[in-house]
C-alpha positions as CSV (number, residue, x, y, z in Angstrom):
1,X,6.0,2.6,-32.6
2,X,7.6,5.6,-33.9
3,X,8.0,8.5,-31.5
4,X,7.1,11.3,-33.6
5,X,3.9,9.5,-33.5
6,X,3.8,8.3,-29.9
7,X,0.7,10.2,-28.2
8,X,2.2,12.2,-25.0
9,X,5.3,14.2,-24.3
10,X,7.9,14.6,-22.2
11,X,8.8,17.7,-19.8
12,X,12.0,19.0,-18.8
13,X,10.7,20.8,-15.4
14,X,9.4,19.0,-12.3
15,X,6.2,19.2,-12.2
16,X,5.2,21.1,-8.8
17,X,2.6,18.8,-7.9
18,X,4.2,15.8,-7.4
19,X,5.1,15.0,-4.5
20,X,7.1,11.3,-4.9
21,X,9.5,9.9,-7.6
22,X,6.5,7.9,-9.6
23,X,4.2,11.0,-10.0
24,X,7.4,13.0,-11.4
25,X,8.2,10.7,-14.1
26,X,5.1,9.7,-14.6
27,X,4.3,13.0,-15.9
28,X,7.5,14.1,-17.1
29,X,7.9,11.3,-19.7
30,X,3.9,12.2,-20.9
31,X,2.4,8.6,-19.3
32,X,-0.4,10.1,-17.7
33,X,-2.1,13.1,-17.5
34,X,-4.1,14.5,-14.3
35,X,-8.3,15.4,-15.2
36,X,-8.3,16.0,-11.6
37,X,-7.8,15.1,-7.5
38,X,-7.1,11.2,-7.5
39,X,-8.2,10.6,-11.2
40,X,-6.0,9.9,-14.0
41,X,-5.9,9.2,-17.9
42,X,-3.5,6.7,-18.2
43,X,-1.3,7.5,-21.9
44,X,-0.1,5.0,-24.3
45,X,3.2,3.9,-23.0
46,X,1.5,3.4,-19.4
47,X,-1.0,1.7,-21.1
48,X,1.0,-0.7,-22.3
49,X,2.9,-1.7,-19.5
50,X,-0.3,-1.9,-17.6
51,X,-1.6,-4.5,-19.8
52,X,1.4,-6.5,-19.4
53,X,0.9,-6.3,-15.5
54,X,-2.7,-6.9,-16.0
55,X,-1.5,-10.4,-18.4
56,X,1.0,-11.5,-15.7
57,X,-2.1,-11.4,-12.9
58,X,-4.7,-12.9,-15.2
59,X,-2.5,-15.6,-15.8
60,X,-1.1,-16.5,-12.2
61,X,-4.8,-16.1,-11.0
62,X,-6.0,-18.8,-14.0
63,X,-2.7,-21.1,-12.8
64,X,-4.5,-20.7,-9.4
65,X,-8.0,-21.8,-10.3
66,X,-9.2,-18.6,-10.2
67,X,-12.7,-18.0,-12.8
68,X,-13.0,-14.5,-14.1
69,X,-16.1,-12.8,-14.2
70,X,-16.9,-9.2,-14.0
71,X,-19.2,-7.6,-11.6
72,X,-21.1,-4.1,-11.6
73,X,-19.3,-0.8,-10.5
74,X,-22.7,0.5,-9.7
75,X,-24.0,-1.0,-6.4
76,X,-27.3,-0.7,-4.4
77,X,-26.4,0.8,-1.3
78,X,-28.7,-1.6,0.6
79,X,-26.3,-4.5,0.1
80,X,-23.9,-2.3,2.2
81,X,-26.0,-1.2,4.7
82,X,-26.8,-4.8,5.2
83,X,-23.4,-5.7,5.6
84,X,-22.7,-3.0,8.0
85,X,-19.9,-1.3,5.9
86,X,-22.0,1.7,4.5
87,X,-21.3,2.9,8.1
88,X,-18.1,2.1,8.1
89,X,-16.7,3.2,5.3
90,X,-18.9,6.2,5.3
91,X,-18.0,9.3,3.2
92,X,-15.7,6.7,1.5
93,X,-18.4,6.3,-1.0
94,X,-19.5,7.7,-3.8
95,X,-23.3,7.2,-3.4
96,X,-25.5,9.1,-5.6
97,X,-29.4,8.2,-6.2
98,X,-31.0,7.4,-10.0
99,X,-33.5,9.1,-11.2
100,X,-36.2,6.7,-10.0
101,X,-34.9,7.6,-6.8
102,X,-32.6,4.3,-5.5
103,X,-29.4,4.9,-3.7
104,X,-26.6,3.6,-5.7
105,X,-22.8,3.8,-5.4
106,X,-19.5,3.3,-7.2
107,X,-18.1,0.0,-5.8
108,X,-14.6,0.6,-4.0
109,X,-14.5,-3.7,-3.3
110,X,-17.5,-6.3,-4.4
111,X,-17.4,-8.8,-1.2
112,X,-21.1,-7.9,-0.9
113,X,-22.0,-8.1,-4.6
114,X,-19.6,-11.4,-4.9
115,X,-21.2,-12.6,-1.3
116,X,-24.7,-12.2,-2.7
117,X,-23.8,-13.8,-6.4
118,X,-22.3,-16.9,-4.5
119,X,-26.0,-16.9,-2.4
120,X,-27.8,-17.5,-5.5
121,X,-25.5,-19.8,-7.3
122,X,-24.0,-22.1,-4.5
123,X,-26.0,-24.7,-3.2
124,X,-24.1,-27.4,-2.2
125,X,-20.9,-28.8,-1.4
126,X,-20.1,-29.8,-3.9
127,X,-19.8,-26.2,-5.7
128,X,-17.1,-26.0,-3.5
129,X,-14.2,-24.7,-3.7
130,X,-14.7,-21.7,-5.8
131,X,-12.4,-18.5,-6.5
132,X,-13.8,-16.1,-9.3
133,X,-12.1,-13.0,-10.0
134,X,-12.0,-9.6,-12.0
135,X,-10.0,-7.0,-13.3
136,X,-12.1,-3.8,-13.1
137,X,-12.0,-0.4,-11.9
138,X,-12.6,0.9,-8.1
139,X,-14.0,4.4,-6.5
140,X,-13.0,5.6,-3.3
141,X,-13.3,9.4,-2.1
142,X,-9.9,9.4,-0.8
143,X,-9.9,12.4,1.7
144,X,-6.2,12.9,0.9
145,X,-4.8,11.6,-2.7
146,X,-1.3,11.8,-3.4
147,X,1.6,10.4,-5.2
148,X,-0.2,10.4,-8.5
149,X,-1.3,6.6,-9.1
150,X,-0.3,5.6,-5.7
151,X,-3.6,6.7,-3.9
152,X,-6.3,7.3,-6.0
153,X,-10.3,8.2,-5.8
154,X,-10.2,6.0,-9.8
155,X,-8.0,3.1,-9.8
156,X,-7.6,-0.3,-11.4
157,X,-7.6,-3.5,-9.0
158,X,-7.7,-7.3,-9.3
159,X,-10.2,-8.6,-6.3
160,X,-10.6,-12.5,-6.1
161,X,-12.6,-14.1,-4.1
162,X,-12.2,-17.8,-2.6
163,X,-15.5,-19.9,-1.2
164,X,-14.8,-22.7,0.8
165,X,-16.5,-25.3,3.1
166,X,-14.3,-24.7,6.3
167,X,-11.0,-23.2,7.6
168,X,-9.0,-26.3,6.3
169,X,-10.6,-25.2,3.1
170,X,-10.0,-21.6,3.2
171,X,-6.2,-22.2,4.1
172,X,-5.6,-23.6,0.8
173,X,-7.2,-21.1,-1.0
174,X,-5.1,-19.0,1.0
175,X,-1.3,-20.3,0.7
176,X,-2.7,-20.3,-2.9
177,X,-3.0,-16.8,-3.2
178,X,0.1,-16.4,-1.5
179,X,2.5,-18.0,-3.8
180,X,0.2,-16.6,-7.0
181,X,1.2,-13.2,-5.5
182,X,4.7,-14.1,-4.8
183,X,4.7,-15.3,-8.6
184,X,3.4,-12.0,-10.1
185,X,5.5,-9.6,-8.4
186,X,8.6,-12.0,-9.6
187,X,7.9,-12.3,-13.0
188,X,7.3,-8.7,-13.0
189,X,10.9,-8.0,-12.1
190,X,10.0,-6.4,-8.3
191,X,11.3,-7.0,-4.8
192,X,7.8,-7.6,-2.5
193,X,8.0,-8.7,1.1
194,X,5.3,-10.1,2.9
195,X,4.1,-8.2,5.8
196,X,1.0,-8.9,9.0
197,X,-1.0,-6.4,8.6
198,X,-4.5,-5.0,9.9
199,X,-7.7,-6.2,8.4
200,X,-9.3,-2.5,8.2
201,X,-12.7,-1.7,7.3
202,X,-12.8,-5.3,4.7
203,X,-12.4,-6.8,7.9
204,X,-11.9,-10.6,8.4
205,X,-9.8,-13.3,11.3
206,X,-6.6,-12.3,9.5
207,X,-4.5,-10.5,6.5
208,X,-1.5,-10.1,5.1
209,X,-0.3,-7.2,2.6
210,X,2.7,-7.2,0.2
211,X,5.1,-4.4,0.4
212,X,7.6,-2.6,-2.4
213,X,10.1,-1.6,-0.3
214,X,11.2,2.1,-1.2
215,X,11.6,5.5,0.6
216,X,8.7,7.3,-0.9
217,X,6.3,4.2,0.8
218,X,3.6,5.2,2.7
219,X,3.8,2.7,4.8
220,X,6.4,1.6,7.7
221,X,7.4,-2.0,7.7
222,X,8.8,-3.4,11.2
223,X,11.0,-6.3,10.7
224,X,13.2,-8.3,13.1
225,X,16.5,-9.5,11.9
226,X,16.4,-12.8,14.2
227,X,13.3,-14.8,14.0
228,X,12.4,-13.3,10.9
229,X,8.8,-11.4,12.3
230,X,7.6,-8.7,9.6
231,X,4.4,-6.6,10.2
232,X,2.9,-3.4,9.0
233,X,3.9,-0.6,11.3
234,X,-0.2,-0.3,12.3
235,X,-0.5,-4.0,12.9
236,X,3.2,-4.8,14.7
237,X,3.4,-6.0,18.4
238,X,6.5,-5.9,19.8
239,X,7.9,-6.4,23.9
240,X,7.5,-2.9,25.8
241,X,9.6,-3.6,28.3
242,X,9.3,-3.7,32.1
243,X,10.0,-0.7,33.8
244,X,10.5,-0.2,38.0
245,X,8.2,-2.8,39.7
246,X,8.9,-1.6,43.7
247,X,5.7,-2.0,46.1
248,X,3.0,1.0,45.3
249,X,3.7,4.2,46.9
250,X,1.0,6.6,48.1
251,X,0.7,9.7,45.6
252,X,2.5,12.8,45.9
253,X,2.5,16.2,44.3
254,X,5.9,17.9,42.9
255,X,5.8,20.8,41.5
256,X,6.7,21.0,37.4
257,X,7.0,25.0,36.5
258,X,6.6,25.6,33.1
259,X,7.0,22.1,32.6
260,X,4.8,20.4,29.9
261,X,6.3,17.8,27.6
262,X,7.2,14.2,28.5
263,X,11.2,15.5,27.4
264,X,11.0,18.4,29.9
265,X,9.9,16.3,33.2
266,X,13.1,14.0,32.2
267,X,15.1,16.9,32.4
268,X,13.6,18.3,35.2
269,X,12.8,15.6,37.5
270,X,15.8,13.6,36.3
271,X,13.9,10.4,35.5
272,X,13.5,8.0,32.0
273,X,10.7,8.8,29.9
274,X,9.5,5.0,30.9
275,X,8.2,6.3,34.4
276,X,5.5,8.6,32.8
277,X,2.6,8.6,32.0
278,X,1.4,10.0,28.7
279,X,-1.7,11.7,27.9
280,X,-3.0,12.4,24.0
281,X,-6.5,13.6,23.1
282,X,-8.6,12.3,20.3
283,X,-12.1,12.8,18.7
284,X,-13.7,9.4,18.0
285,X,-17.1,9.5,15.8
286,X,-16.9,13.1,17.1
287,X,-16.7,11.9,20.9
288,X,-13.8,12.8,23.3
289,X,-11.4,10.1,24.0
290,X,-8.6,10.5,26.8
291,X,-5.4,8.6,25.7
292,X,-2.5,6.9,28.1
293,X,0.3,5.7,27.5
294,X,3.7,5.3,28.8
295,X,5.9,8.2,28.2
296,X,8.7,6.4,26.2
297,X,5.9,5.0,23.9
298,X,3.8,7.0,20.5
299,X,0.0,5.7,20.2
300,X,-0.6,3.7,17.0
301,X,-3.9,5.4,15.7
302,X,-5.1,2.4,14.0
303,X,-4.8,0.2,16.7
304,X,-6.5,3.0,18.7
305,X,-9.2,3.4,16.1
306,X,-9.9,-0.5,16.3
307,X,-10.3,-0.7,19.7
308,X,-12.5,1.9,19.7
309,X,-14.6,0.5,16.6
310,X,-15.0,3.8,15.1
311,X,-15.4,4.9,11.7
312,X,-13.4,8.2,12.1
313,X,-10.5,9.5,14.3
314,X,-8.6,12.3,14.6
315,X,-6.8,14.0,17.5
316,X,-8.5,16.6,19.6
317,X,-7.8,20.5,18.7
318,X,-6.6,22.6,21.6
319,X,-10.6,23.7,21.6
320,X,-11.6,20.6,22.3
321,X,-9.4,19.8,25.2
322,X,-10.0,23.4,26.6
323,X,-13.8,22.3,26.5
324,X,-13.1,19.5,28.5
325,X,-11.7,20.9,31.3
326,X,-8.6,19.4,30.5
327,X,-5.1,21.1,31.5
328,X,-3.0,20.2,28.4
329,X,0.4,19.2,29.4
330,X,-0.4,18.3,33.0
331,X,-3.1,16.2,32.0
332,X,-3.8,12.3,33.5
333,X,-6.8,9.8,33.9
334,X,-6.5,10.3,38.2
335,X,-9.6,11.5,39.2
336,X,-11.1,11.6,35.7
337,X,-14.6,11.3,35.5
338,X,-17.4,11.8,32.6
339,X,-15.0,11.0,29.9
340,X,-13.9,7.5,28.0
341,X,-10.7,6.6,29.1
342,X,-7.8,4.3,26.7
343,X,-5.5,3.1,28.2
344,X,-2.0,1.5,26.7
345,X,-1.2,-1.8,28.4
346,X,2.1,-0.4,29.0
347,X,0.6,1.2,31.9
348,X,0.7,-2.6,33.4
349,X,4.4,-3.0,33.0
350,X,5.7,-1.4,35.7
351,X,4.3,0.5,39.3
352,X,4.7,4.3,40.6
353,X,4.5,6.1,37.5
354,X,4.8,10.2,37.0
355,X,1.4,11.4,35.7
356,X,-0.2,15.0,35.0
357,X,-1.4,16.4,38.2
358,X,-4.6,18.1,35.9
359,X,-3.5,21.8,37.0
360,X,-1.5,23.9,35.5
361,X,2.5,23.3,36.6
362,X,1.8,19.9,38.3
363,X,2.8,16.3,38.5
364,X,2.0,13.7,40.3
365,X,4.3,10.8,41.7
366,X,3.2,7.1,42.6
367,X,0.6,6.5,39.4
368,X,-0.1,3.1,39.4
369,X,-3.0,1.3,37.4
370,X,-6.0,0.5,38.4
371,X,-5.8,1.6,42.0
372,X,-5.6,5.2,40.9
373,X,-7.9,5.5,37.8
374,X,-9.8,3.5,35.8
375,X,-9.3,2.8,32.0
376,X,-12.5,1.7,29.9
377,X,-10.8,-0.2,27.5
378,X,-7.1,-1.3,28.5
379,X,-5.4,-3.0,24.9
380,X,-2.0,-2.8,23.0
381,X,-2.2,0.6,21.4
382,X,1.3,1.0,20.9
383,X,3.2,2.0,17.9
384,X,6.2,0.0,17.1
385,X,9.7,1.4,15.6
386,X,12.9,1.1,14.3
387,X,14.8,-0.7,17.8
388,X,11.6,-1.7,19.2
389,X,12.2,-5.4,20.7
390,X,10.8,-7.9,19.2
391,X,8.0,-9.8,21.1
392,X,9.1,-13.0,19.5
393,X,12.7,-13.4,20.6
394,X,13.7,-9.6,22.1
395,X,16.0,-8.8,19.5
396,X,15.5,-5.0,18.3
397,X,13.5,-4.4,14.6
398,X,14.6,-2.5,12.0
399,X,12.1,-0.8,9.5
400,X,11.8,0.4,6.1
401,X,9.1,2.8,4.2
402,X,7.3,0.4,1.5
403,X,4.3,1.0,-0.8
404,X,1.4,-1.7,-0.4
405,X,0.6,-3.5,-3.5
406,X,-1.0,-6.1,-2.9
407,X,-3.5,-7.7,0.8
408,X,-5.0,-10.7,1.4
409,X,-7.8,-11.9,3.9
410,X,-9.3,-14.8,5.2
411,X,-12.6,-13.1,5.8
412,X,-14.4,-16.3,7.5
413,X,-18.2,-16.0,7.5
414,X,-18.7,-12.7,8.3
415,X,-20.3,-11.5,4.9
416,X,-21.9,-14.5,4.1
417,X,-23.6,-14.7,7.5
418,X,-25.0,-11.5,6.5
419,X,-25.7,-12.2,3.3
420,X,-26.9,-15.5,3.6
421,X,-24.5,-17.0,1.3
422,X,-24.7,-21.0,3.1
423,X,-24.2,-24.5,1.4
424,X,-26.0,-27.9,2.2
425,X,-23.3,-30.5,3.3
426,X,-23.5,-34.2,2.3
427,X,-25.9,-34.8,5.6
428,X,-28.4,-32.4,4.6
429,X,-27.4,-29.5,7.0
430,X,-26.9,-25.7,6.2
431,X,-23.6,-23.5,6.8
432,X,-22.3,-20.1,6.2
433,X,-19.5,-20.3,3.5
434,X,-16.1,-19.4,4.6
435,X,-14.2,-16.8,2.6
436,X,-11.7,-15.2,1.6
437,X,-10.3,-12.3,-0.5
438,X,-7.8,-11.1,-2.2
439,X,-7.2,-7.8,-3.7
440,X,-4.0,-6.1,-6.0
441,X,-3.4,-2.3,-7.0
442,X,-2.5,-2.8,-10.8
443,X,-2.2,0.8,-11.4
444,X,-0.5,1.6,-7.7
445,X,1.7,-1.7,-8.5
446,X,3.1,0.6,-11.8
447,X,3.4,3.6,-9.3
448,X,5.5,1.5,-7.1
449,X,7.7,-0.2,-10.1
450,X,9.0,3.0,-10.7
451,X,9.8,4.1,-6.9
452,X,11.8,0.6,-7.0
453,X,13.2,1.3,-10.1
454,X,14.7,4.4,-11.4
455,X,17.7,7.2,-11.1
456,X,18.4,10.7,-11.4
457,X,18.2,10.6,-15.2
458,X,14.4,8.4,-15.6
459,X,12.8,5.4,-14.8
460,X,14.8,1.7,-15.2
461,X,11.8,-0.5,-16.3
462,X,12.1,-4.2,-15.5
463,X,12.0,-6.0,-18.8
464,X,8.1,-7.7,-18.1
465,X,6.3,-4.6,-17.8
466,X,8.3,-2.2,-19.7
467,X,6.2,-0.4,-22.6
468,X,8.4,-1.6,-25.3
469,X,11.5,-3.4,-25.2
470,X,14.0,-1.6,-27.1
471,X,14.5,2.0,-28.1
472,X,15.9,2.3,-31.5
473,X,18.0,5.4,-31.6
474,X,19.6,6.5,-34.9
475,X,21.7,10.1,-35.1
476,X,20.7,11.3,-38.4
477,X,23.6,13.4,-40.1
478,X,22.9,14.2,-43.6
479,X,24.7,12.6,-46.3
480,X,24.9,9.1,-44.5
481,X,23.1,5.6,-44.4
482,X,22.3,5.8,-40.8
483,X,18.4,6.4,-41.7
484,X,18.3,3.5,-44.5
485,X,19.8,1.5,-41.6
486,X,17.5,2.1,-39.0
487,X,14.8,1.8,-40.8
488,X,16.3,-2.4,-41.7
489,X,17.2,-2.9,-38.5
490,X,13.6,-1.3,-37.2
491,X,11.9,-3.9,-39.5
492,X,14.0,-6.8,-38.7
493,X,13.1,-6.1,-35.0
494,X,9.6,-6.2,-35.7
495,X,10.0,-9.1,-37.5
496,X,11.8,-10.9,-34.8
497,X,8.3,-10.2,-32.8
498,X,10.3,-7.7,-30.3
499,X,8.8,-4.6,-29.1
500,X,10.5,-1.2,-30.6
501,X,10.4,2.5,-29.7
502,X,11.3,3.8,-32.8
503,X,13.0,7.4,-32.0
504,X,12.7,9.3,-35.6
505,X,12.7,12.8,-34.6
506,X,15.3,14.5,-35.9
507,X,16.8,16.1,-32.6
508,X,20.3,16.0,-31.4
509,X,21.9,13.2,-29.7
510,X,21.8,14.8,-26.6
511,X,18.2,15.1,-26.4
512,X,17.4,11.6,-27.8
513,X,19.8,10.0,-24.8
514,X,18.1,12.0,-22.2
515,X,14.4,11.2,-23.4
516,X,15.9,7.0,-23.8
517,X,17.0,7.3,-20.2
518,X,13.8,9.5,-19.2
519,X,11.9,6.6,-20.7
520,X,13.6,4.0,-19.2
521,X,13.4,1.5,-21.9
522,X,15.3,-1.3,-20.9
523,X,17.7,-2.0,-24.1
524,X,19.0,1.1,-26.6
525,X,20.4,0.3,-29.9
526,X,22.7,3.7,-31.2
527,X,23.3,4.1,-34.5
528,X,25.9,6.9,-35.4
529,X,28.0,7.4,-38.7
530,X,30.5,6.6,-36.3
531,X,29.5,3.1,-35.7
532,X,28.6,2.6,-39.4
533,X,31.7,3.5,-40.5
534,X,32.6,-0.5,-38.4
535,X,28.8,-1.5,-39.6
536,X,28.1,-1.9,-36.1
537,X,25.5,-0.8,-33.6
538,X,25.9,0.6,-30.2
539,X,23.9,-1.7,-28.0
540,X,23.3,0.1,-24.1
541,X,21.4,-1.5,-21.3
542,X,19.2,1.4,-19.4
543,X,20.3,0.1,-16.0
544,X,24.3,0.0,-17.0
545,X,26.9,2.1,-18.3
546,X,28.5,0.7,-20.6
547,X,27.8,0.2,-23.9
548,X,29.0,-2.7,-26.3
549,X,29.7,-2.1,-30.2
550,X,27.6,-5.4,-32.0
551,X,28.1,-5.9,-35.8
552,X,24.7,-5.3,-37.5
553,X,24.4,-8.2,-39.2
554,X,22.3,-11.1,-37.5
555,X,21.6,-7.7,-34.6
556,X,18.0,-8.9,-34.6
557,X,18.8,-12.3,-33.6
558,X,21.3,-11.0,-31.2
559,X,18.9,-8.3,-29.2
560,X,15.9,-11.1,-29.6
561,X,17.8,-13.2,-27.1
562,X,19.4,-10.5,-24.9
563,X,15.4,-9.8,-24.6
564,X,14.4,-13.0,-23.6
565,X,17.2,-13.7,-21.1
566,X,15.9,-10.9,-18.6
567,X,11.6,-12.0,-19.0
């Protein structure tokens, strides 16, 4: 490809708008351009190196067993509603109704339309097992998209999923999944680590996601050094500790001028955060929900928001609480009546806690659970961190930020309960089939190449997915050969069957060595009348800085191998 005929250019500025180190070079080097909120076109270069991610999954989910097939994006909204997830996933959707009046939307995931397709076409054991998959665009109203391809409301996603017989059956379709995953983000040159995580509104007995580590991640993974335990932040439990455990005390009022914040009573009272009692304020499906938790301790809101099997959750505005009768920063369950109480099970490790004495400038000594309130659910709601203890062996985590490109379920017989989706076994009797799926962000997975790859100058693509492989860059000077010997050396590329970005513009070096590092092609070849005077090439790597001066002759032979060494 030459450039001067490459659709797309680069920009010099940041663009305002983006927010992480993707979205900026993403747009600066012209690989996608925004139509609006969430929704992209994807540009030739980008194009191109999504392919080759797209090959690399096709191919490890074919190794695998898997059988591709693709289903609708438009989907009745009945088969939702009788899964239960047009509830759940709620203004998630795009619905919309056709013109003969049918509700319809655009399919974010296919377990129902898979579920429902395995109903009418499995019969028997014997059809089992089975893993079909597709490569296909998704819809989701994201209420908040960001990071260019890294959360979208339009995106590109592999989904398989794996029909088996039992949970001996759905294991191995499982461990399959999990080394074809491990495979793809390998052979596409990225570092992923394999993280617990929560099952979310797919649902399912258990998941696991696969993380990029990189600081622009939206996502914190807790890690523990010793045994080796790695969870998403949202799904991590971890040891909380024990705090004081004398016999209970009767309560007692102190007075706490002025004093509102967990940081203030230590201060004030001279005490560890541990003693306290914690309160936080949320709206669940729009009804009040009164938090506690120990002091030293932050409230996971997806934990929170599963135990609470809502759909939406938020915290409560100052409104809210005032509407309550609720004293904000002197606030505690004692005595609390008429409104759903959560309570950490952190309020179980320890007796004679310092709660909110729910009046302005008062505390209470000598909390202790349940003799002095009640709780209606009691469950781990606690967020883990960076020196947490692990609950495994004690030792503390650590934690990175890491972008989620990949999640895996075993999903049991949950949809195809609901859907009716059973086989006969060899005695004649009927059962649910047990499934699995198994989903992969091809265009996030691009996103997140480039967070795990790149410097202050451009992007560092790993050889597998870059766009081309070598970027021929000649410094025309009139009155030489160089462009008679770029254009030989660009044919004998081709010829050798390697991939070439052919920069022909006539612009000064300085601009062509800032747009070859903006680009991130992985291999430069520089041709200079300097370098012909020695009929030689200057051959660069992207991601080092040094250069090596290679005679031209037999150069094609040379770079075809220097290629092939790093797929």
């Amino acid at each position: 490809m030459r450039l001067t005929k490459l659709f797309g250019k680069t920009q010099r500025e940041i663009p305002a708008e983006a927010d992480t180190i993707s979205h900026q070079l993403l747009l600066r080097t012209g690989m996608v351009n925004q139509v609006t909120a969430g929704v992209y076109t994807i540009m030739p270069l980008a194009w191109r190196s999504l392919k080759k991610i797209e090959n690399i999954v096709r191919d490890e989910m074919n190794k695998a067993d898997g059988q591709e097939i693709t289903m609708p994006v438009l989907q009745p909204l009945e088969l939702w509603q009788k899964s239960g997830r047009a509830e759940i996933l709620g203004k998630t959707l795009f619905t919309f109704n056709d013109r003969r009046e049918h509700s319809l939307i655009l399919g974010p995931t296919h377990e129902e339309v898979v579920t429902e397709l395995a109903a009418r076409h499995v019969q028997s054991y014997r059809d089992l097992p089975l893993m079909v998959y597709q490569i296909q665009t998704k819809f989701r109203d994201e209420p908040r998209p960001r990071a260019g391809l890294v959360r979208l409301r339009e995106f590109v996603m592999k989904d398989l999923y794996s029909f088996d017989v039992d949970e001996a059956g759905v294991e191995i379709s499982y461990q399959k999944m999990l080394q074809a995953y491990e495979n793809i983000y390998k052979r596409c040159g990225l570092k992923a680590i394999i993280v617990e995580a929560d099952s979310g509104a797919i649902g399912g007995k258990f998941s696991h996601e696969f993380m990029l580590p990189t600081e622009s991640g939206e996502d914190t993974v807790i890690s523990c050094p010793k045994c080796g335990y790695t969870a998403n932040a949202e799904k991590a439990v971890f040891n909380k500790g024990a705090t004081k455990s004398d016999p209970p005390a009767a309560i007692e009022e102190v007075a706490t001028p002025g004093r509102k914040t967990i940081e203030e009573l230590e201060a004030f009272l001279k005490i560890s955060a541990r003693q306290t009692l914690k309160a936080v304020f949320y709206m669940a499906d729009n009804k009040f929900v009164f938090v506690v938790i120990r002091g030293d301790l932050l409230v996971n809101e997806i934990k929170l928001k599963n135990a609470l099997h809502c759909q939406e959750l938020r915290l409560a505005t100052d409104a809210e609480v005032k509407e309550q009768g609720i004293v904000a920063g002197s606030a505690s369950p004692v005595g609390l009546k008429g409104i759903m109480v959560v309570a950490d099970d952190s309020v179980n490790s320890g007796t004679n806690f310092i709660a909110g004495g729910n009046k302005p400038d008062l505390h209470i000594k000598n909390v202790n659970y349940p003799r002095d309130f009640h709780a209606d659910i009691v469950a781990d709601i606690g967020l883990a961190e960076a020196g947490s203890r692990c609950a495994k062996c004690n030792s503390k985590f650590g934690a990175v930020r890491g972008i989620e490109v990949g999640h895996i379920f075993v999903l049991g017989t949950i949809y195809s309960t609901k859907l009716g989706a059973n086989y006969i076994d060899a005695a004649g009797v009927s059962h649910p089939i047990v499934m699995g799926c198994y989903g992969l962000g091809l265009s996030r997975l691009l996103a997140a190449a480039i967070e795990q790859h790149h410097d202050d100058k451009g992007i560092i693509w790993p050889m597998p997915i870059a766009p081309y492989q070598v970027y021929l860059c000649p410094l025309y000077r009139e009155g030489t050969k160089v462009a008679e010997t770029a254009e030989k050396i660009n044919a004998e590329l081709e010829a050798a069957g390697l991939e070439v970005l052919f920069d022909d513009r006539l612009e000064s070096p300085g601009i062509k060595f800032n747009d070859a590092d903006l680009y991130g092609i992985p291999l430069r070849i520089t041709i200079s009348p300097r370098t012909l005077e020695k009929n030689s090439v200057e051959v660069k790597w992207r991601a080092e800085k040094e250069a090596k001066i290679m005679p031209i002759e037999g150069i094609a032979s040379v770079i075809k191998q220097m290629v092939s060494e790093k797929l």
